[in-house]
PDB file with SEQRES, HELIX, SHEET and CRYST1 records, atoms N, CA, C and O in Angstrom:
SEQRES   1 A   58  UNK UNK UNK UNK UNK UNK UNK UNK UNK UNK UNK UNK UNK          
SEQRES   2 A   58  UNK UNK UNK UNK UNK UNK UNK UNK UNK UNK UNK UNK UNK          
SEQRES   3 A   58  UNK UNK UNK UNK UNK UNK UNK UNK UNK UNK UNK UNK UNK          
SEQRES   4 A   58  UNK UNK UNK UNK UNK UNK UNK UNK UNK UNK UNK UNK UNK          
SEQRES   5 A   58  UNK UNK UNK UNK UNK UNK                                      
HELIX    1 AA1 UNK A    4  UNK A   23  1                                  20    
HELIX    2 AA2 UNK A   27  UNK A   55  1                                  29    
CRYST1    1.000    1.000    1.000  90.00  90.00  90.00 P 1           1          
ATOM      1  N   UNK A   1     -36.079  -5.867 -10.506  1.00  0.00           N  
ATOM      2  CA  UNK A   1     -35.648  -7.213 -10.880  1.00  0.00           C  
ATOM      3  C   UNK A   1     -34.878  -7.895  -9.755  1.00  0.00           C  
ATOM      4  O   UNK A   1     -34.925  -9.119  -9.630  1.00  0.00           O  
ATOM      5  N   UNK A   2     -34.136  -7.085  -8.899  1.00  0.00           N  
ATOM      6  CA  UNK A   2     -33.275  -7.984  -7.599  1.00  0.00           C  
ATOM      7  C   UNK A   2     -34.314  -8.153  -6.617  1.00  0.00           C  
ATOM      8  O   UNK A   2     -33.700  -8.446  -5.592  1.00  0.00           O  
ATOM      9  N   UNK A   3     -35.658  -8.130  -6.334  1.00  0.00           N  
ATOM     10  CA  UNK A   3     -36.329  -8.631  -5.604  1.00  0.00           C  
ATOM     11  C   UNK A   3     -37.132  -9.895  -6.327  1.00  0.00           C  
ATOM     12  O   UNK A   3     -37.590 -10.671  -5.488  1.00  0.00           O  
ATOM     13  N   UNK A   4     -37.403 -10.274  -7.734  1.00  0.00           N  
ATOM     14  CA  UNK A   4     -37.599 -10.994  -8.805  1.00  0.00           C  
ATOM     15  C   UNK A   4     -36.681 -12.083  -8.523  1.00  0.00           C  
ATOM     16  O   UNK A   4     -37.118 -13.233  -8.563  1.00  0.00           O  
ATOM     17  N   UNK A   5     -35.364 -11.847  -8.220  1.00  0.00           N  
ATOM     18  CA  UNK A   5     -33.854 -12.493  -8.269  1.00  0.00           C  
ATOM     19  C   UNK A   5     -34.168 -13.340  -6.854  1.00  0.00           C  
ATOM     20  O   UNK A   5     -33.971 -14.522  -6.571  1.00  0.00           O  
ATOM     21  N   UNK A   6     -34.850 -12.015  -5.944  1.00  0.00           N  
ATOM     22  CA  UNK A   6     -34.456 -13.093  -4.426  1.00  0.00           C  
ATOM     23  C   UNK A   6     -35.787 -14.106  -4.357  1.00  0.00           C  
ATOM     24  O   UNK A   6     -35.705 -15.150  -3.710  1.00  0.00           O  
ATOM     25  N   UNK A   7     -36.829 -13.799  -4.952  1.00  0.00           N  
ATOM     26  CA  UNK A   7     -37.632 -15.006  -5.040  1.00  0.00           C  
ATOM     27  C   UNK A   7     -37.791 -15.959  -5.603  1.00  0.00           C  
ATOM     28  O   UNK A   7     -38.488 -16.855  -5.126  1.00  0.00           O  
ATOM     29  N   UNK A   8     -37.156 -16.072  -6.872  1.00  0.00           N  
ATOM     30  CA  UNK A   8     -36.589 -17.574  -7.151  1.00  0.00           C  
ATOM     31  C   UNK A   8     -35.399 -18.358  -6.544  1.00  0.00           C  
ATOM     32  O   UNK A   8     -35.393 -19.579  -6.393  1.00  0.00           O  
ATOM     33  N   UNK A   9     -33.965 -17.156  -6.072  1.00  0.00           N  
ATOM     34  CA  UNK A   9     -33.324 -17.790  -4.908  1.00  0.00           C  
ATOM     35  C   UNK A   9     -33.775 -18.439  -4.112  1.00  0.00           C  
ATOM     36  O   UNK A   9     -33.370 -19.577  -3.877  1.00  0.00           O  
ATOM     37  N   UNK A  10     -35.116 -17.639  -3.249  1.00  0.00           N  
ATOM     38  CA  UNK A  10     -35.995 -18.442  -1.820  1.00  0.00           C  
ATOM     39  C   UNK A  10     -36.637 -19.984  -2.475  1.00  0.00           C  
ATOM     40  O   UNK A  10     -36.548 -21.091  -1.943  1.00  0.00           O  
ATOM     41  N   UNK A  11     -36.974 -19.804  -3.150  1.00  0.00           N  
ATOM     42  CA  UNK A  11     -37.878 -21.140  -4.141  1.00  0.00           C  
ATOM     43  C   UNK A  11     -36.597 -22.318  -3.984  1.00  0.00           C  
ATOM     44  O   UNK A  11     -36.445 -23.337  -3.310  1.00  0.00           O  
ATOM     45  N   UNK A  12     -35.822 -21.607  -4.952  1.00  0.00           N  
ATOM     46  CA  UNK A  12     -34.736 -22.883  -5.006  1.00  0.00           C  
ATOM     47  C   UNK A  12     -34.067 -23.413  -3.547  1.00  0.00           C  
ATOM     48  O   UNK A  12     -33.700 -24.545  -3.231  1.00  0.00           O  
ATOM     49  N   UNK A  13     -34.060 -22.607  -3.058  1.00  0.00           N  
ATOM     50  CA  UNK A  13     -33.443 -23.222  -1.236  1.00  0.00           C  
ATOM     51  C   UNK A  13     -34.629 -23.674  -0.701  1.00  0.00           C  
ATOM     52  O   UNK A  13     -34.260 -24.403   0.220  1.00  0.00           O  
ATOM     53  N   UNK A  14     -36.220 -23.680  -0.733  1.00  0.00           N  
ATOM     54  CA  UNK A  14     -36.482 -24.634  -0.114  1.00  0.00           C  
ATOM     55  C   UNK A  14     -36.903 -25.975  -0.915  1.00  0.00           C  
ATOM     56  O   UNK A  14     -37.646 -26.801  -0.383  1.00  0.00           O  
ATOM     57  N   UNK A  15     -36.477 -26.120  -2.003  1.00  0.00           N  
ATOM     58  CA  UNK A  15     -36.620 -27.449  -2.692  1.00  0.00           C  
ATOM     59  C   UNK A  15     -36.495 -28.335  -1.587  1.00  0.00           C  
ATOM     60  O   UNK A  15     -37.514 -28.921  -1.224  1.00  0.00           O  
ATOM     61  N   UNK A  16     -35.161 -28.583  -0.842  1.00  0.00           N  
ATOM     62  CA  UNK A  16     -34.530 -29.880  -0.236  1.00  0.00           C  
ATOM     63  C   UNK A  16     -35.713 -29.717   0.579  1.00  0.00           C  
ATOM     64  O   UNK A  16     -36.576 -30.591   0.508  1.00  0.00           O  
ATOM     65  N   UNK A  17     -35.936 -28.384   1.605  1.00  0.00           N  
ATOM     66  CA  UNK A  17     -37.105 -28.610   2.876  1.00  0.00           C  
ATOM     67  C   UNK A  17     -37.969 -29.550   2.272  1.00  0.00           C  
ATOM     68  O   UNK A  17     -38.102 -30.679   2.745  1.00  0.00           O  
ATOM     69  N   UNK A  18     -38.826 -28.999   0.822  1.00  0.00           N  
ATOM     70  CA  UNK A  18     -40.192 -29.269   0.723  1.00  0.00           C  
ATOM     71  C   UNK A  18     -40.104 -31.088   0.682  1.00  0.00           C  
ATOM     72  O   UNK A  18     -40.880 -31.819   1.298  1.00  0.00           O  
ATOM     73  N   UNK A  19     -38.832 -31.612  -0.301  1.00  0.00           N  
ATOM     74  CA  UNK A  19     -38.728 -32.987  -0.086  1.00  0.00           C  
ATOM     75  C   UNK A  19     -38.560 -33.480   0.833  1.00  0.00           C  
ATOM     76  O   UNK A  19     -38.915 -34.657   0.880  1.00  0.00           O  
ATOM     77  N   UNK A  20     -38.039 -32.967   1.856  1.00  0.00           N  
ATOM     78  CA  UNK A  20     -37.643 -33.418   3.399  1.00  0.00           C  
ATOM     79  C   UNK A  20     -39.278 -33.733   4.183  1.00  0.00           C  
ATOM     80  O   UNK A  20     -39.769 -34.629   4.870  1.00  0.00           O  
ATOM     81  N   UNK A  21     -39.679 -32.542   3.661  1.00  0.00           N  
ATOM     82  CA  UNK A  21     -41.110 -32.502   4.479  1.00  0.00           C  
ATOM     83  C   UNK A  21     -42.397 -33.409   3.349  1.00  0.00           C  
ATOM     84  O   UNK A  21     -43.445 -33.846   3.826  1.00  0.00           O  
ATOM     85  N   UNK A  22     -42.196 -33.487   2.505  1.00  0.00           N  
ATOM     86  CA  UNK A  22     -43.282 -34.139   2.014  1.00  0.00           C  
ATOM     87  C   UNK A  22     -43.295 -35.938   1.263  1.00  0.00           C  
ATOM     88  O   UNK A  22     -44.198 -36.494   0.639  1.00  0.00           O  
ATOM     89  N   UNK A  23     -42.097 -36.385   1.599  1.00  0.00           N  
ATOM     90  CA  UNK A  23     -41.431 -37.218   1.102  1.00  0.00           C  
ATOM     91  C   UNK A  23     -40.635 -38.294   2.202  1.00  0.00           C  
ATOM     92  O   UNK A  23     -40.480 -39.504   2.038  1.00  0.00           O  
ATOM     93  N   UNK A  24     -40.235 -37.556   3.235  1.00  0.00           N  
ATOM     94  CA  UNK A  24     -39.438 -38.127   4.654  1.00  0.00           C  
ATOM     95  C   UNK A  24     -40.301 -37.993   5.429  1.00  0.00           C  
ATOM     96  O   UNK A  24     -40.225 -38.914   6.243  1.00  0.00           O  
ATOM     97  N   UNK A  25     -41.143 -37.315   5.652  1.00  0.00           N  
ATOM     98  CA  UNK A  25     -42.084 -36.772   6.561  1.00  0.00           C  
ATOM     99  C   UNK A  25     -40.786 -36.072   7.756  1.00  0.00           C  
ATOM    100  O   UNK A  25     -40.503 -36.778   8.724  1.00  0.00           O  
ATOM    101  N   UNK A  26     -40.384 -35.295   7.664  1.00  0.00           N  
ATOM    102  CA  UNK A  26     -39.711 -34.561   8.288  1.00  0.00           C  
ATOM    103  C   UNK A  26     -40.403 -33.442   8.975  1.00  0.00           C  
ATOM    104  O   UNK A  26     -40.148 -32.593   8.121  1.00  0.00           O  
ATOM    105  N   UNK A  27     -41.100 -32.780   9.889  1.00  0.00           N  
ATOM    106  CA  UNK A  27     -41.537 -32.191  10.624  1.00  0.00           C  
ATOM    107  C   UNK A  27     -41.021 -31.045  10.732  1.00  0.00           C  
ATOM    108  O   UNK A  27     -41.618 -30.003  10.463  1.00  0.00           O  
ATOM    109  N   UNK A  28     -39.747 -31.130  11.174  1.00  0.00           N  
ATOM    110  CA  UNK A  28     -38.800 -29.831  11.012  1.00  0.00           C  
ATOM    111  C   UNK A  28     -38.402 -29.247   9.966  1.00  0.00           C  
ATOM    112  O   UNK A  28     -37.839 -28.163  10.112  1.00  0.00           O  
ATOM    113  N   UNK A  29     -38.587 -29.815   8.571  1.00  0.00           N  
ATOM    114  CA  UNK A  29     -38.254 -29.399   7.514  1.00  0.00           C  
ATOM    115  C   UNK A  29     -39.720 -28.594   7.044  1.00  0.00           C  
ATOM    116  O   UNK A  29     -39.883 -27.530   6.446  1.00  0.00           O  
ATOM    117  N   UNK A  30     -40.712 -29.609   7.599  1.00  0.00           N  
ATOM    118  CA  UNK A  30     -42.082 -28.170   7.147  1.00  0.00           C  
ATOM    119  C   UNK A  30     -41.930 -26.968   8.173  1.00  0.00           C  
ATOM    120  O   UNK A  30     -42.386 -25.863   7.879  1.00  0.00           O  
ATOM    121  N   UNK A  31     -41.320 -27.182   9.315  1.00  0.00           N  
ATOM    122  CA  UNK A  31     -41.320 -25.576   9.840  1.00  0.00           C  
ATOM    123  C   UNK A  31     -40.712 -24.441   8.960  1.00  0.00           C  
ATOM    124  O   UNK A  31     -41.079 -23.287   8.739  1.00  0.00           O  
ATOM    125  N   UNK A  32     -39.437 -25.335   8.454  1.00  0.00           N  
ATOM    126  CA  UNK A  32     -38.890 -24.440   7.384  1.00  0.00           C  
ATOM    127  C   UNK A  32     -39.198 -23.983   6.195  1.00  0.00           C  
ATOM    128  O   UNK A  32     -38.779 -22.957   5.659  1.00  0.00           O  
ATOM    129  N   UNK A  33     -40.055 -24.883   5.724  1.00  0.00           N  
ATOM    130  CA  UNK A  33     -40.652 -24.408   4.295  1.00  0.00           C  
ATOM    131  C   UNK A  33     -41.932 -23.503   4.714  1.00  0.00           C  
ATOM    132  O   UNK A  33     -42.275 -22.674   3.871  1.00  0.00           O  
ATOM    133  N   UNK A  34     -42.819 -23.575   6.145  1.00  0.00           N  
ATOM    134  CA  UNK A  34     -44.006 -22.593   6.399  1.00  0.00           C  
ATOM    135  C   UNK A  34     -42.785 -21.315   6.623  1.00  0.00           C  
ATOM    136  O   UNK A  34     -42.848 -20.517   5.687  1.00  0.00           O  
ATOM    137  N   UNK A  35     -41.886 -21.017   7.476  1.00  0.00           N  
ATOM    138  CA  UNK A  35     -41.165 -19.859   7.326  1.00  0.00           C  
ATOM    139  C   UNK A  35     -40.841 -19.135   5.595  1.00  0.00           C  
ATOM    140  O   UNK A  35     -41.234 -18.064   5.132  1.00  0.00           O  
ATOM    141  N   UNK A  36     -40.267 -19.862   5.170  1.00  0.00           N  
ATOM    142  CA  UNK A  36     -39.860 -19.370   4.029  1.00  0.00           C  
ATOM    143  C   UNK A  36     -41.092 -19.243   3.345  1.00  0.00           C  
ATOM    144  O   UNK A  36     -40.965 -18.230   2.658  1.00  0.00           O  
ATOM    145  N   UNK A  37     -42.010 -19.637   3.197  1.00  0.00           N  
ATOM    146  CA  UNK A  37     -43.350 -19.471   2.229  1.00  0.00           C  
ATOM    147  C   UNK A  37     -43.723 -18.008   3.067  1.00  0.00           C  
ATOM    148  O   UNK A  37     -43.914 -17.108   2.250  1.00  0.00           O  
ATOM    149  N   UNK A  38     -43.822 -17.707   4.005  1.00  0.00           N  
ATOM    150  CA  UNK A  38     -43.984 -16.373   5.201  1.00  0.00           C  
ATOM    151  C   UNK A  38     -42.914 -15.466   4.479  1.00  0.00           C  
ATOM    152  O   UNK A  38     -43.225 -14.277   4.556  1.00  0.00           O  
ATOM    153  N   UNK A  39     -41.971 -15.653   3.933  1.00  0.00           N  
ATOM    154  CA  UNK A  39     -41.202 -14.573   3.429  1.00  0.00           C  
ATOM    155  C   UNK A  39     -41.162 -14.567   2.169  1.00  0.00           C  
ATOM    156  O   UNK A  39     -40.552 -13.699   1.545  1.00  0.00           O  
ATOM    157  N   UNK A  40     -41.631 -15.269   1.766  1.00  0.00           N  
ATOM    158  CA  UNK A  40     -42.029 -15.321   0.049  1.00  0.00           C  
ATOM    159  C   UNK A  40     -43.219 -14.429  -0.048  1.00  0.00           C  
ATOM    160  O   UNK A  40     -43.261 -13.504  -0.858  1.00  0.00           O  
ATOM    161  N   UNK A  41     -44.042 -14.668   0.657  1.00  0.00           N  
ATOM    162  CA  UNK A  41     -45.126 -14.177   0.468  1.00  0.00           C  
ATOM    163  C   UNK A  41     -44.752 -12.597   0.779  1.00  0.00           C  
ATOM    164  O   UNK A  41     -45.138 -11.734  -0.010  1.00  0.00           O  
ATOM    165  N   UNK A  42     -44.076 -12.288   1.817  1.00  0.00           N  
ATOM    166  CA  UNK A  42     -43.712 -10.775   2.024  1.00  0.00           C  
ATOM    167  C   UNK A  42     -42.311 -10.222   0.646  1.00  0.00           C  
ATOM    168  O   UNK A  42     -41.913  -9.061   0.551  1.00  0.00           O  
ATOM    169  N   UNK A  43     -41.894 -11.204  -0.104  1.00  0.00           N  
ATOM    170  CA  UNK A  43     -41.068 -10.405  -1.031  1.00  0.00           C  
ATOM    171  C   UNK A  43     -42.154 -10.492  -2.394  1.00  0.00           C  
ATOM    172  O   UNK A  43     -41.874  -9.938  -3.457  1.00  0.00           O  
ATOM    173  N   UNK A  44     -43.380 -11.245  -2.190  1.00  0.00           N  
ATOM    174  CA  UNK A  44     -43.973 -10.990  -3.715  1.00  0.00           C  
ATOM    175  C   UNK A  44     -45.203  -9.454  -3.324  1.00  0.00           C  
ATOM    176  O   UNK A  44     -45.805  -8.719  -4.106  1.00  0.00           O  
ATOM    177  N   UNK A  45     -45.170  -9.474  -2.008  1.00  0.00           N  
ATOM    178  CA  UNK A  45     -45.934  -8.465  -1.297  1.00  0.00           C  
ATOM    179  C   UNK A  45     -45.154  -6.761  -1.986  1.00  0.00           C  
ATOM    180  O   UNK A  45     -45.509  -5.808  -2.680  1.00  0.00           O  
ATOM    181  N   UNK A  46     -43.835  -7.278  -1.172  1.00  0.00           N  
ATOM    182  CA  UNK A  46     -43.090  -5.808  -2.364  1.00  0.00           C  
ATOM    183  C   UNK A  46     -42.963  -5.868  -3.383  1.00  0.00           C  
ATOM    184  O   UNK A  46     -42.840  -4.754  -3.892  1.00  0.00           O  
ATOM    185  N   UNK A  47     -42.914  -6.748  -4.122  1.00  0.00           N  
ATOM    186  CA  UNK A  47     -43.102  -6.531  -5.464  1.00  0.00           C  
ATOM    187  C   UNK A  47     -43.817  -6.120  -5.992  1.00  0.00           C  
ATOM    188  O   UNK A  47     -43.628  -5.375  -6.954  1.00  0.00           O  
ATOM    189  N   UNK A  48     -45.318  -6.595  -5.370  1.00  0.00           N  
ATOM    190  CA  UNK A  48     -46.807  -6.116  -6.128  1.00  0.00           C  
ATOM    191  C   UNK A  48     -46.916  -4.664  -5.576  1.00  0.00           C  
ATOM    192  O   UNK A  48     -47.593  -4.066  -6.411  1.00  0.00           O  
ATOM    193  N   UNK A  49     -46.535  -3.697  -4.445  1.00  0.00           N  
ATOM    194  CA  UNK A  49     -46.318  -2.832  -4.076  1.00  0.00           C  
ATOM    195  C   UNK A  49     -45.321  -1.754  -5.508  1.00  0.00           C  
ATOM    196  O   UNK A  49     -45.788  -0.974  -6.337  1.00  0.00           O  
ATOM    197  N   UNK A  50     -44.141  -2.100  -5.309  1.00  0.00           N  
ATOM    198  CA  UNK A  50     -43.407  -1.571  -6.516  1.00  0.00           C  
ATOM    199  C   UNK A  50     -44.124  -1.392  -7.720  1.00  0.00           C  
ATOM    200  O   UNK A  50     -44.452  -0.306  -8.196  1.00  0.00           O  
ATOM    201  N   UNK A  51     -44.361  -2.565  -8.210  1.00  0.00           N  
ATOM    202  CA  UNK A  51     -44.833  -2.608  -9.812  1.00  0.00           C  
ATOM    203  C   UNK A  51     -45.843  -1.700  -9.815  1.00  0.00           C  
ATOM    204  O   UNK A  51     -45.827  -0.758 -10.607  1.00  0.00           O  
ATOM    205  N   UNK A  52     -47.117  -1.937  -8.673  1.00  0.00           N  
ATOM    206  CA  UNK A  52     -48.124  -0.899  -8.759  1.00  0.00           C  
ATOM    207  C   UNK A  52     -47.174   0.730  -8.574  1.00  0.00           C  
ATOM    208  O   UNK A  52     -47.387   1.713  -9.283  1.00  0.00           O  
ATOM    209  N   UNK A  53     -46.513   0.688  -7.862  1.00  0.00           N  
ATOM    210  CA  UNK A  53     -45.625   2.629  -7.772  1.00  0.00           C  
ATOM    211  C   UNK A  53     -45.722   3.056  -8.822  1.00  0.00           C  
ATOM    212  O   UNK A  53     -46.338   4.053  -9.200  1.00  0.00           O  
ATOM    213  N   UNK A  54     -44.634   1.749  -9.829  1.00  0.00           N  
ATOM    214  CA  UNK A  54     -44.227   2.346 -11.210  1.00  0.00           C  
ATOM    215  C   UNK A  54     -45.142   2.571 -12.230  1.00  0.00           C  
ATOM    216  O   UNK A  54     -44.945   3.394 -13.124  1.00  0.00           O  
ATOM    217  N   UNK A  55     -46.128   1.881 -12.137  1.00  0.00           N  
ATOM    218  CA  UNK A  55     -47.217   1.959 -12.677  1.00  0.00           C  
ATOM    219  C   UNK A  55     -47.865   2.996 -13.003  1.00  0.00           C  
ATOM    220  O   UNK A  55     -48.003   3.590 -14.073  1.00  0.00           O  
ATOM    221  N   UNK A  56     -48.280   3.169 -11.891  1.00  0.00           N  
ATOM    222  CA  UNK A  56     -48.731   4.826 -11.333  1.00  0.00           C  
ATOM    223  C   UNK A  56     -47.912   6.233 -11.531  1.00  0.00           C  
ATOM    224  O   UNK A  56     -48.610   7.246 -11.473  1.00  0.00           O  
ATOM    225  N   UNK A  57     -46.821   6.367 -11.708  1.00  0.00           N  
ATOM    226  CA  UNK A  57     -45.997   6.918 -12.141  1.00  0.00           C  
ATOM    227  C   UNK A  57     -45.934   7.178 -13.401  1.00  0.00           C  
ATOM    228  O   UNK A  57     -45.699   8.315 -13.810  1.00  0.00           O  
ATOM    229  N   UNK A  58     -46.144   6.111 -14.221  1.00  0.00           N  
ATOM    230  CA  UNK A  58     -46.246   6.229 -15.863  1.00  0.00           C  
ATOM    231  C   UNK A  58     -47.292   7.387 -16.395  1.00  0.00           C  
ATOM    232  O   UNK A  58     -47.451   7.568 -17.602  1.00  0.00           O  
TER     233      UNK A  58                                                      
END                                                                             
């Protein structure tokens, strides 16, 4: 569940980017939201990793 926890944390911090970038046209704010989507994608990566462990375990 604390990796569950840090991916809606990541979500909610790039709200402001994604408006910055899709709304201001801010440039630098999509660098930040392609980073963070790059680490989103690697914390739902462990997740689907885990869940399958426990899974398997059962």
């Amino acid at each position: 569940m604390k990796k569950f926890a840090e991916v809606k944390a990541l979500v909610a911090a790039l709200e402001a980017d994604v408006d910055k970038f899709y709304n201001k046209s801010n440039s630098a704010a999509g660098t930040r939201v392609r980073k963070g989507m790059q680490d989103l994608k690697n914390l739902a990566q462990g997740i689907r990793l885990e869940v399958q462990e426990t899974k398997n375990k059962a």
